[in-house]
N, C-alpha and C positions, 0 to 999 in steps of 0.2 A: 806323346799325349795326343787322343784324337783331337782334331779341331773343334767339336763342339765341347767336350769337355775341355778345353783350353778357355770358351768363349763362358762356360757355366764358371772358373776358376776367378774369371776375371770380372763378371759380374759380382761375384761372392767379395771376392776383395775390396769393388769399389762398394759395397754396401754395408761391408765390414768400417770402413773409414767414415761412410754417414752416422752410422751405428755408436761406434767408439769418439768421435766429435762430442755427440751430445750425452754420451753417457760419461763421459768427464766433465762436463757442465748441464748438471742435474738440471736448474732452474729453466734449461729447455726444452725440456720433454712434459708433455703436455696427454693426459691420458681420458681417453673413458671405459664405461662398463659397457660392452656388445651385450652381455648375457649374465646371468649372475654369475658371478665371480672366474667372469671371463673377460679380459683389459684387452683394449689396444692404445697404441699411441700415435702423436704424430710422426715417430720416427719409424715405427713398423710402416706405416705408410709412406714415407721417404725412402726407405729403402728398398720397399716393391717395388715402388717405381722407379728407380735405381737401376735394379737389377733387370726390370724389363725391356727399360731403354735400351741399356747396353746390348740383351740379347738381339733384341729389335734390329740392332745395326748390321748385322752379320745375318739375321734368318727374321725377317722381315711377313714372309709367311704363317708362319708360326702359330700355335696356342696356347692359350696359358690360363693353368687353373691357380690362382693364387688367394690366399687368407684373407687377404682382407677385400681385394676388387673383385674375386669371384672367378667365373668363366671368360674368357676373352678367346671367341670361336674363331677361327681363321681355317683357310681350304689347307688339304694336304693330312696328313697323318704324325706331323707331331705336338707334343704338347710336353710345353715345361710346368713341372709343381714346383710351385714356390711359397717355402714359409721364411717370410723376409727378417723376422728375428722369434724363433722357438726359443720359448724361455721369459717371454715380455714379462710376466709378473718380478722374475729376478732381475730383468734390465732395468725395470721403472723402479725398484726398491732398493739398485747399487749393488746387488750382489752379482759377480762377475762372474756368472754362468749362463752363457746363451750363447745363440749359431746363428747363422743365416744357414736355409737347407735348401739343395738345387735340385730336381732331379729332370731327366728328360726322356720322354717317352714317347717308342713307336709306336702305331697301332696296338698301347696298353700293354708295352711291354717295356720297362724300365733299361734302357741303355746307358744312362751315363747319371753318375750322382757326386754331388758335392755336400760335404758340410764342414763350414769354414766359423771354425773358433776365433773371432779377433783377441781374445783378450790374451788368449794363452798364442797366436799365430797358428794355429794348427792347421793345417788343409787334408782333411779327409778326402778321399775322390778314389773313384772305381767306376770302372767301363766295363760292361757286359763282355764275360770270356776274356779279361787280362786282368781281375785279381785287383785287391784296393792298396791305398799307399796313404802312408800319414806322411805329408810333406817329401814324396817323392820315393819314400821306402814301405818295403812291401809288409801286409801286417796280417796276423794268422787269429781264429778267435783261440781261446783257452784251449787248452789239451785235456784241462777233467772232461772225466766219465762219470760222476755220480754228483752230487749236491753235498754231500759230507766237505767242508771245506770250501764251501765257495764264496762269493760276494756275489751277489745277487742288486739288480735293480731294477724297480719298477717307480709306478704313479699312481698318486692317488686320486681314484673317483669322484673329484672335488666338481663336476659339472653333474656328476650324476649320482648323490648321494643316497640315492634308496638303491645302489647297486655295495652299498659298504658291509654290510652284513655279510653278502658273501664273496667281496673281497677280503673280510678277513678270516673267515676260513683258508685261502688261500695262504694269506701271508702267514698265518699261524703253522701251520703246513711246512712253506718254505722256511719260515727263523727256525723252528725247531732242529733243521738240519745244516744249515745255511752256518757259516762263519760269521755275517751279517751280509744287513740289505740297505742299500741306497736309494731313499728321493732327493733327487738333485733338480727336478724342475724343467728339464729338456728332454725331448722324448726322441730326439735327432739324436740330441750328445748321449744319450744312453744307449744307441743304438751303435754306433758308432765307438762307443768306449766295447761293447761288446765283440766289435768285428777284431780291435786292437788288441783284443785279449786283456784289457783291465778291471771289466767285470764279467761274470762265467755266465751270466744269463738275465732275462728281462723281461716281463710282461707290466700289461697296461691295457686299459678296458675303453673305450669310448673314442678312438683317436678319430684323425682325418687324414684323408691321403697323403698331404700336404706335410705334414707331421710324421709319416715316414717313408715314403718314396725312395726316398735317398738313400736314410738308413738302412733300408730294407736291402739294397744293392749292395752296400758297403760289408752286409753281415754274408749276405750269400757270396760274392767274392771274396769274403776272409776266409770260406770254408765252413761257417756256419749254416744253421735252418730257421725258416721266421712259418711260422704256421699262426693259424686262429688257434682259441682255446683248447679246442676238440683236436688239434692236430692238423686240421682240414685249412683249405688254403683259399678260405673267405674273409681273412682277416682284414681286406684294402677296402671290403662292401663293410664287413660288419665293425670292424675298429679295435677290436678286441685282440691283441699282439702277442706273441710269444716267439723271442728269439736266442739262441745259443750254439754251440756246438749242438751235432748229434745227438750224442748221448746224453748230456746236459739236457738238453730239450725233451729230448725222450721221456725221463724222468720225472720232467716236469709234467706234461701235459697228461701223463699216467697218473702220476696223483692227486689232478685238478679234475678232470672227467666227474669223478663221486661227487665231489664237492661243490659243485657246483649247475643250478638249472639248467636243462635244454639249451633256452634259450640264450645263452651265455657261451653255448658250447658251438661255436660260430663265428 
């Protein structure tokens, strides 16, 4: 394992142990609204800074774009994204589905990504040109070719609700052919379920770099493709994700094109 992804592995764990501490003692987690019906907590904030400390000790240089402190500029060319727990509305309401998500980048180019599941233990992690590993083994996305049969996940527009209209043209589209579709609430772990091949494909509209950095690495080292709506490879400016196999993907993004504005096609 590279050394910085050894240093991303071990940040992720110790903020997994902040993380899971107080989500087994509810009465400690202490929450507000940043935005409409957008939470943080004091322990998203605990474990940013967790996770930054630790990198701190080992690349001291460094910068870091993270969720909830923002930009933190330093000399040099790299920068860690950090979403210190993707999924907070599920962490603060008990339901055991969230990440802490690492990723780290050169001159804006994603080398090395972690996304560590505490509850399940899972350690997703992938290093630019050797391929991702769930806890040490190597993981491929799905083998479909087409959407007949798949399991599909995405999110919902819930920051951007004049975008639902034609989100669900969209989703009408894909259930019609789709075996079914999942909202699970993490946009890391769905990315990442996607690299592992346990769902065939993903989109989601409004995100933040922070939100898939990681995952974005994890899926293109399994073999998969992550494009904007239109296909095009604006999705880290415009937020608007789409990831799967090839073909899988292909598919999609051809049947979205009609359905949806211009400006969405981005």
């Amino acid at each position: 394992m590279h050394a910085m992804l050894n240093i991303a592995v071990r940040a992720a764990r110790a903020a997994g142990r902040v993380a899971m501490k107080s989500f087994q003692q509810p009465d400690q987690v202490e929450f507000a609204e940043k935005s409409l019906n957008d939470f943080v907590t004091n322990i998203d904030k605990a474990c940013e800074q967790t996770i930054i400390s630790t990198i701190q000790k080992s690349y001291p240089d460094h910068g870091f774009l993270a969720e909830e402190s923002g930009e933190h500029q330093a000399q040099g060319d790299y920068l860690w994204v950090i979403d210190p727990i993707d999924g907070t509305t599920n962490y603060m309401r008990g339901i055991p589905h969230f990440c802490i998500s690492i990723a780290l980048m050169h001159k804006g180019i994603t080398q090395h990504a972690v996304v560590y599941d505490p509850v399940r233990e899972e350690m997703f992690t992938a290093s630019r040109g050797a391929g991702a590993q769930l806890n040490g083994y190597r993981i491929r996305v799905s083998p479909r070719k087409d959407l007949e049969g798949t399991l599909l996940a995405t999110g919902f527009p819930f920051k951007l609700k004049h975008l639902l209209p034609d989100y669900q043209k969209v989703f009408n589209k894909f259930f019609e052919q789709a075996a079914d579709v999942r909202r699970a609430g993490s946009a890391a772990l769905d990315l990442a379920y996607v690299a592992s091949g346990r769902v065939d494909g993903y989109w989601e509209a409004g995100l933040q770099l922070w939100d898939t950095a990681a995952g974005e690495l994890l899926v293109r080292e399994a073999g998969g493709v992550v494009t904007d709506f239109g296909g095009g490879m604006n999705h880290q400016k415009s937020g608007n994700i789409v990831a799967a196999s090839p073909r899988v993907l292909q598919t999609m993004v051809t049947q979205m094109r009609p359905l949806l504005p211009k400006s969405l096609l981005k």
